[in-house]
FIKOL-884582 format. One line per 8 residues: number of its first residue (from 0); their letters; for each residue x, y, z of C-alpha. Coordinates in steps of 0.5 Angstrom, whole numbers, plus 500, padded with zeros to 3 digits. Each point is the difference from the previous one (the first is absolute). Example, Ala and Ser with C-alpha at 12.3 -4.5 7.8 and 13.67 -1.06 7.14 Angstrom:
2
0 = AS = 525,491,516  502,507,498 .
END
This chain:
462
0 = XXXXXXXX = 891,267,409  495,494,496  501,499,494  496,502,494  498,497,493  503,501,495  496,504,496  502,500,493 .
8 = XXXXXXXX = 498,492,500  494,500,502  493,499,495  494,501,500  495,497,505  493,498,498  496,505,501  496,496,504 .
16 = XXXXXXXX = 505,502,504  500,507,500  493,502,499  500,501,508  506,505,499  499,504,495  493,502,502  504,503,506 .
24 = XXXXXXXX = 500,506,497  507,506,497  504,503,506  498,506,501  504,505,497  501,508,499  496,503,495  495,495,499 .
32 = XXXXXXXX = 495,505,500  503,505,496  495,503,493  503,502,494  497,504,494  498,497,493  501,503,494  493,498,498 .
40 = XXXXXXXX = 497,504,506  500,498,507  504,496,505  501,493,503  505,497,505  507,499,498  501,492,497  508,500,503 .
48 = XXXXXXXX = 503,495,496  507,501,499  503,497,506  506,497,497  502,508,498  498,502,508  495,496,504  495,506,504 .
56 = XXXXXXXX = 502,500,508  497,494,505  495,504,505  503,497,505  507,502,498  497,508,499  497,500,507  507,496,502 .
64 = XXXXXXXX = 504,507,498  495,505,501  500,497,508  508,500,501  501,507,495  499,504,507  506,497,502  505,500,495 .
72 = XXXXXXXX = 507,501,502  507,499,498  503,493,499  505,498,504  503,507,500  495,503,507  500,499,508  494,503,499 .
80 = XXXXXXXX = 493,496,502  498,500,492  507,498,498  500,494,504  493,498,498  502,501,493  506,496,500  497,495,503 .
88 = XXXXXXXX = 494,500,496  504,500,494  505,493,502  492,497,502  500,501,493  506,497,499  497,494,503  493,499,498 .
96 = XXXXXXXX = 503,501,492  505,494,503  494,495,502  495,502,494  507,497,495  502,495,505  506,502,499  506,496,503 .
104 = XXXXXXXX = 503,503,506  506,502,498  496,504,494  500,507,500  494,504,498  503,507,496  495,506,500  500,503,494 .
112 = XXXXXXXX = 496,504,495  496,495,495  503,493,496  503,505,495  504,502,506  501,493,503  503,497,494  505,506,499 .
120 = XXXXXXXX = 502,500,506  501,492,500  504,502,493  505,505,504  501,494,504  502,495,495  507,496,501  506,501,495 .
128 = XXXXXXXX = 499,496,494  493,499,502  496,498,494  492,501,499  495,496,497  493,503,499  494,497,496  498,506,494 .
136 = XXXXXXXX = 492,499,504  503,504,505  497,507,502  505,505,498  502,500,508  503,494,499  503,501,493  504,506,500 .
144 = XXXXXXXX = 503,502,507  506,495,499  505,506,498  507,496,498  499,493,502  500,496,494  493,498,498  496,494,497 .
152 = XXXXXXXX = 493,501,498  496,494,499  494,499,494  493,499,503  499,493,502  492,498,499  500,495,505  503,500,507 .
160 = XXXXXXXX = 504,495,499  503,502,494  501,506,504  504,495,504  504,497,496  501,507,496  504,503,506  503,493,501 .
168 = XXXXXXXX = 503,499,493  504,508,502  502,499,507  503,493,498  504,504,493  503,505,504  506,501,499  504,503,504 .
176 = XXXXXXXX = 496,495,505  500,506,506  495,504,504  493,501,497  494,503,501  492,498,497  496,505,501  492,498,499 .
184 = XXXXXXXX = 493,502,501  495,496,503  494,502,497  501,505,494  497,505,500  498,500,492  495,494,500  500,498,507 .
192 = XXXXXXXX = 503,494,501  503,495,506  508,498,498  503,494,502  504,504,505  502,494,506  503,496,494  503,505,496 .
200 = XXXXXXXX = 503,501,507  503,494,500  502,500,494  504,506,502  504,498,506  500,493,496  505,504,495  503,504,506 .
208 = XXXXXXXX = 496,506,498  497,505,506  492,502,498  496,506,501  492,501,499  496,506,498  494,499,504  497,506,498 .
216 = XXXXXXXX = 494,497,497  500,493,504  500,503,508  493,504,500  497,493,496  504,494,503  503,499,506  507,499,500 .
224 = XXXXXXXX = 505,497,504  508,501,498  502,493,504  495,496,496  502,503,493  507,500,503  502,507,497  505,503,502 .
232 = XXXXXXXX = 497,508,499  493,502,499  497,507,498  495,503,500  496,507,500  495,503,505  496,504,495  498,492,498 .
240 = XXXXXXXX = 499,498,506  494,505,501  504,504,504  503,506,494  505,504,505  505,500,497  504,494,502  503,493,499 .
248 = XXXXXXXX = 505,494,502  505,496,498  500,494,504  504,494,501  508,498,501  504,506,503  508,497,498  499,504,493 .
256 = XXXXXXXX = 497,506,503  506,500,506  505,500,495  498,505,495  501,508,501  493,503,502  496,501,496  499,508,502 .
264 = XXXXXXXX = 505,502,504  498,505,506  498,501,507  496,493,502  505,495,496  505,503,504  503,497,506  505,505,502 .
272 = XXXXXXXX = 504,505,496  507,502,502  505,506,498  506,498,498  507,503,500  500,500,493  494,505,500  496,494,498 .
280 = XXXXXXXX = 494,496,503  499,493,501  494,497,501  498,494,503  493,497,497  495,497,503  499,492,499  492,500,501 .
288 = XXXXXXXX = 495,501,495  502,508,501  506,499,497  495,501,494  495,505,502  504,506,500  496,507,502  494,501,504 .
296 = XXXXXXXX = 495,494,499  493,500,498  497,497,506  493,502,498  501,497,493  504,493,504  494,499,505  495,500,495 .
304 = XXXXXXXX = 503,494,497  501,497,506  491,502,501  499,497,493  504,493,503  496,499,506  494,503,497  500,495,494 .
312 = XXXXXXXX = 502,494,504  495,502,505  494,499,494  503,494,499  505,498,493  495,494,499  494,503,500  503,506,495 .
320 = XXXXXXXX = 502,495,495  494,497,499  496,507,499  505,502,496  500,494,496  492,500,499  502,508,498  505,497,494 .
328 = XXXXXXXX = 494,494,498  495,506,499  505,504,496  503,494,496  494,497,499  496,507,498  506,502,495  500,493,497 .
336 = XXXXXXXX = 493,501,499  501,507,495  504,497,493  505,506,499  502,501,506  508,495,501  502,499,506  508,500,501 .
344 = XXXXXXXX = 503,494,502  507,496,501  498,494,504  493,498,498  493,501,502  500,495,505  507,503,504  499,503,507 .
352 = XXXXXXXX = 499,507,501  500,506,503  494,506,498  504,503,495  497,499,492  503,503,494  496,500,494  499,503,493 .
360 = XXXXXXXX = 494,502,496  499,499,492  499,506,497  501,505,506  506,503,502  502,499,507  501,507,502  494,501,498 .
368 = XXXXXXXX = 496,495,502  503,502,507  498,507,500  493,498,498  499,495,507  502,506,504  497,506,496  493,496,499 .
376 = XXXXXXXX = 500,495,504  504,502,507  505,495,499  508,500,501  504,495,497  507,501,497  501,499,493  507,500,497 .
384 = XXXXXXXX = 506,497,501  499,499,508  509,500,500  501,495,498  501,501,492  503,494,498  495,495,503  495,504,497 .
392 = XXXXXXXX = 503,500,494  500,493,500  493,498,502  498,505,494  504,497,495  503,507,498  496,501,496  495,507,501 .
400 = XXXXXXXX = 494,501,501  495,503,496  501,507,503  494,503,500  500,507,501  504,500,506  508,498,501  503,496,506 .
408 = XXXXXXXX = 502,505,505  507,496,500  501,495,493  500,500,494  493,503,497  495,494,502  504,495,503  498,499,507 .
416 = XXXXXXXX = 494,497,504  494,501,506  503,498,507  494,499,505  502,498,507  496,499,507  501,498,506  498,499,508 .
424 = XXXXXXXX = 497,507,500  496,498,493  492,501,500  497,495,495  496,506,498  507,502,497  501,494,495  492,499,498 .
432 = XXXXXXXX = 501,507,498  507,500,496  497,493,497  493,505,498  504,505,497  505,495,496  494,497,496  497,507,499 .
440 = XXXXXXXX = 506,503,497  501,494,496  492,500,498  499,507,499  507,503,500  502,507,505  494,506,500  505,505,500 .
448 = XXXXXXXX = 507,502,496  506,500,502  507,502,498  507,500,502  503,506,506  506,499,502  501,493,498  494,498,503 .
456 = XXXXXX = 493,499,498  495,505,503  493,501,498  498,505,494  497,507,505  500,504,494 .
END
């Protein structure tokens, strides 16, 4: 397998660079067509820009399915004709995640059901005594699967290299100075941000500690490649990856995951099962990947991811990035151009980024401003806290907003924030419009009421 740029250290090239890509147009993606009603009165295509939450399905990845779907079969279970074209599209798969990755050879590729899912498998496979050190930027994935392992949260950095030298000073005053693990994204999915992943990495490993990336935001926008990161697992989730079919992965070293008892234990993880004399069983585990993936597998779910690999690598990472990051400028300088509005930052304006902004707008409260740009205008962002409470806390200074007349569905009364996020399937029609109706809600203010139901803020219908 080639090697592959680190993606967390790369800038931004000048847009005489990157005129010719990002005029190349979105990928096409599933629902792209799809209308939905006004509150004010008629209809307009849906503008989807909540890809950090779930991105839509790649055409391709859809028609990919919809092509194999007739021949489902059992995995590694059947001799029938379907079975054995399922199993073996299924370890294809295996391979194709492998390359996208460029994994080492001796990696293991885990299929599992999301990164949430990846990371507490990779906690259920901690050593003893293993400690774990996670910056408090993380997504509650990565914060909160570590179960009895002694925890270290470190403060938000605001620089990279603070980032750095933070998780250097506490690998280094470790005591006792045993197994450790660091667990750090590599783009937030709160302001968007590339972090320093590759030096972080070495830092790690400089300090005898092992490294584990959540990918979730990084993999649909950069490419990422474990050897040149030099990571030793990396995470990630298909429903981001423009293939929402209910699966994930853990990939990277297999000696945690050979030594820990399986993560489901069941048909499928086994190896073989004996009765013993004394009425009991032994089991023999598989020393695969398998041994972890426990249970009939969700091959259309494993094979959408690998369509998704292929279909974005087909398309080009290079020509992806510049279009997105003609995306960011539109939207970045559009927001700078509204004076209420405050874009939420821990490196700086001038950091590296993926298409991932939050931000707040004086005298607004978030959930309202939210249910505004979908009920008046088509537009779907998020607005709350994004599970990520503390670095949202951070970023807002913990002090709320003014809460207007709708709550925060997961926070104090007014203290949250706007999240937008695009992608390779993303219409430039989609930013001008969220950027259209940003200055219209703070010139003229919402034409409709709004309340709060169930924790969220919905139109007024009387």
């Amino acid at each position: 397998m080639s090697a592959r740029p680190n993606a967390a250290a790369e800038t931004a090239a000048p847009a005489s660079d990157t005129a010719d890509a990002c005029c190349a147009g979105p990928l096409p993606v599933l629902g792209r067509d799809v209308t939905v009603p006004l509150v004010t009165g008629g209809e307009v295509t849906y503008a989807a820009l909540d890809y950090a939450a779930s991105a839509p399905a790649l055409q391709r990845v859809w028609d990919d399915v919809a092509a194999y779907a007739p021949y489902y079969g059992s995995v590694h279970r059947g001799a029938g004709y379907l079975s054995q074209l399922s199993t073996d599209l299924f370890e294809q798969s295996r391979a194709t995640v492998a390359e996208f990755l460029d994994c080492r050879e001796a990696d293991q590729v885990v299929f599992t059901r999301s990164t949430t899912d990846s990371l507490n498998l990779l906690a259920r496979a901690l050593p003893a005594g293993c400690r774990v050190f996670v910056f408090e930027t993380e997504h509650h994935a990565s914060l909160l699967p570590w179960g009895d392992a002694q925890v270290t949260y470190l403060d938000a950095p605001r620089t990279p290299a603070q980032a750095v030298e933070t998780l250097e000073r506490a690998l280094a005053d470790r005591d006792p100075y045993g197994p450790a693990l660091v667990c750090v994204t590599g783009a937030s999915n709160v302001t968007g941000e590339l972090w320093p992943v590759r030096e972080l990495a070495a830092a790690a490993h400089a300090h005898g500690a092992r490294i584990v990336l959540d990918a979730a935001q990084l993999a649909p926008h950069h490419p990422v490649s474990v050897r040149e990161l030099d990571v030793d697992w990396v995470a990630f989730s298909g429903h981001k990856l423009y293939a929402p079919f209910g699966s994930g992965v853990l990939a990277g070293r297999a000696d945690w995951l050979q030594a820990a008892e399986p993560y489901l234990a069941g048909g499928g993880a086994s190896r073989t099962v004996a009765r013993r004399t004394d009425g009991g069983v032994d089991v023999e585990w598989h020393t695969t990947a398998a041994r972890h993936e426990a249970g009939s597998p969700n091959v259309i779910g494993v094979y959408s991811i690998a369509a998704a690999c292929k279909a974005l690598t087909e398309a080009g990472f290079d020509t992806l990035v510049a279009r997105e990051r003609h995306l960011i400028d539109t939207v970045r300088a559009g927001l700078a151009d509204v004076p209420e509005v405050r874009v939420l930052s821990l490196f700086g304006d001038d950091a590296p980024r993926v298409g991932v902004i939050s931000f707040v707008v004086d005298g607004w409260n978030s959930s309202h401003f939210a249910a505004a740009l979908s009920a008046e205008y088509g537009i779907g962002v998020r607005d709350g806290l994004f599970c990520a409470h503390p670095l949202v806390r951070t970023l807002l200074g913990g002090e709320p907003q003014a809460p207007g007349e709708c709550g925060a569905p997961e926070a104090a009364p007014g203290l949250n924030a706007i999240r937008v996020s695009f992608g390779a399937g993303t219409p430039d029609e989609h930013v001008e419009r969220f950027l259209g109706a940003v200055r219209e809600l703070v010139r003229d203010g919402a034409r409709w009421k709004y309340r709060t139901e169930d924790g969220r803020c919905v139109p007024d219908r009387g």
